[in-house]
C-alpha positions as a Markdown table, in Angstrom:
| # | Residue | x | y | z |
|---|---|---|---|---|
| 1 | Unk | -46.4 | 4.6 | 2.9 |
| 2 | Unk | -44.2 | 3.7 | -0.2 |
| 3 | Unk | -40.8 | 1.7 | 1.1 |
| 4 | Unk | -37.9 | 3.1 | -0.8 |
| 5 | Unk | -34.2 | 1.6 | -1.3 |
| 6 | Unk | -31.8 | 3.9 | -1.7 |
| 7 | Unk | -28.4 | 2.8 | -3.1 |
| 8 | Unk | -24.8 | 3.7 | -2.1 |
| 9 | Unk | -21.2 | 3.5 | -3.5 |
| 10 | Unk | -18.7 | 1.4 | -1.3 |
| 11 | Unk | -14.9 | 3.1 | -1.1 |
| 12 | Unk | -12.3 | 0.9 | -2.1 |
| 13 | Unk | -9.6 | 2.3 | 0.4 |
| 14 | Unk | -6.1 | 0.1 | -0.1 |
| 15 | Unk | -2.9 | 1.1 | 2.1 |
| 16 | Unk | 0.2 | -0.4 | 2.2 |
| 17 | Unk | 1.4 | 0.6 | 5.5 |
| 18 | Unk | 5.0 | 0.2 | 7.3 |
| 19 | Unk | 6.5 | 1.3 | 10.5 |
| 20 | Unk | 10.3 | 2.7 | 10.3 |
| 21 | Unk | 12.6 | 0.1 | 12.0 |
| 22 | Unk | 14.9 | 3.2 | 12.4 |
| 23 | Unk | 12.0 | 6.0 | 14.3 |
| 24 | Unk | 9.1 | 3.4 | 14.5 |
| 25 | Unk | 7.2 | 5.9 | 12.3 |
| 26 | Unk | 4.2 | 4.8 | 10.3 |
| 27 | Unk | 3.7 | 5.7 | 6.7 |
| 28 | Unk | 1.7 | 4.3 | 4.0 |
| 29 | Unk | 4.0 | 3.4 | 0.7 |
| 30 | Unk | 1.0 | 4.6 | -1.4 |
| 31 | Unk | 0.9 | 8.4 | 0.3 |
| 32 | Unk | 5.3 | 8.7 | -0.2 |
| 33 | Unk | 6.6 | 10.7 | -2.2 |
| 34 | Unk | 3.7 | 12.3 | -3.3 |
| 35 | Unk | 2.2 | 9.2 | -4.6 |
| 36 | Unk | 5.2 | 8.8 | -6.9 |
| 37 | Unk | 6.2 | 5.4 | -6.0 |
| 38 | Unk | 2.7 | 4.2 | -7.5 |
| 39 | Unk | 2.7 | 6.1 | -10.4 |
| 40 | Unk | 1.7 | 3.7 | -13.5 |
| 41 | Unk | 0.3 | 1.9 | -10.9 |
| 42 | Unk | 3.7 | 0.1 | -9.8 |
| 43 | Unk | 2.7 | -1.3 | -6.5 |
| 44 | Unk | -0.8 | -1.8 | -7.3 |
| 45 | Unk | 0.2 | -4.2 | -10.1 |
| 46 | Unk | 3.2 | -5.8 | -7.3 |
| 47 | Unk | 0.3 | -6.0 | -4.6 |
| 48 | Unk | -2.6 | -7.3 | -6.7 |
| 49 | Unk | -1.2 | -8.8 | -9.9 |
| 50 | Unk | -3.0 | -11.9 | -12.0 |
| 51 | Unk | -2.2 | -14.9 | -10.5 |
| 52 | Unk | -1.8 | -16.2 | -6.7 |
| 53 | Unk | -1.4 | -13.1 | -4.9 |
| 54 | Unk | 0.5 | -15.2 | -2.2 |
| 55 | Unk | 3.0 | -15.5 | -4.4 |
| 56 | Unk | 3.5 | -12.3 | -5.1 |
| 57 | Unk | 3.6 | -10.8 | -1.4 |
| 58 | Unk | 6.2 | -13.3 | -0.6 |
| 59 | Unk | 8.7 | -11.7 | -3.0 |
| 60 | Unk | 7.8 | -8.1 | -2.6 |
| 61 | Unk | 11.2 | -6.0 | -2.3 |
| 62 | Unk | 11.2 | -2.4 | -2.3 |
| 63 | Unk | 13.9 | 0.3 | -0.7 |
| 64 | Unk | 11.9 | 3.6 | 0.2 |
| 65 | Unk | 13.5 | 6.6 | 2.5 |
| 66 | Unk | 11.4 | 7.0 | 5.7 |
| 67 | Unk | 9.1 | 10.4 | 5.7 |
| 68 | Unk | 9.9 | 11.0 | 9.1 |
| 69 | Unk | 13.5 | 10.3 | 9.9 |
| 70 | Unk | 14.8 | 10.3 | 6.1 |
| 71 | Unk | 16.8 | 6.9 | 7.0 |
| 72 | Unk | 16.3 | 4.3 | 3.9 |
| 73 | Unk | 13.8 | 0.9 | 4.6 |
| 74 | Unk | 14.4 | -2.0 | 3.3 |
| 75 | Unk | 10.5 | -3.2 | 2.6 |
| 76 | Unk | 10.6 | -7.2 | 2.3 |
| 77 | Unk | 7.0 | -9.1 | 1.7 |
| 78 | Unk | 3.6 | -7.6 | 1.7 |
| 79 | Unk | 1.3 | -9.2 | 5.1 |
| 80 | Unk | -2.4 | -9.7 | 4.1 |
């Protein structure tokens, strides 16, 4: 009996999730909007850019409306 390895892809899933201060609702920034807040890859380059991340997260700032209650969040710092 021949032993055979069989390969697989590993999904890369990133999320940059935040709970509503106003309704405690949960969203992920990546999935508002329709994705629109990432397009040309805008938080991808603020969560991961060259350098020391740390850095980075520290001075994250970003105002989004809340999907659920519509009230705006003020997004300070990225937690990793």
């Amino acid at each position: 009996m021949e032993n055979k390895t069989q390969s697989v892809q590993a999904d890369l899933i990133i999320e940059m999730n935040v709970t509503c201060p106003h309704c405690e609702g949960y969203f992920d920034l990546f999935e508002i909007d329709n994705g629109r807040l990432n397009d040309d890859g805008y938080l991808m380059k603020n969560a991961c850019p060259d350098g020391h991340w740390t850095d980075t997260h520290e001075k994250f700032k970003e105002t989004v409306t809340c999907p659920e209650c519509k009230e705006p969040v003020d997004v300070h710092g990225i937690a990793w």
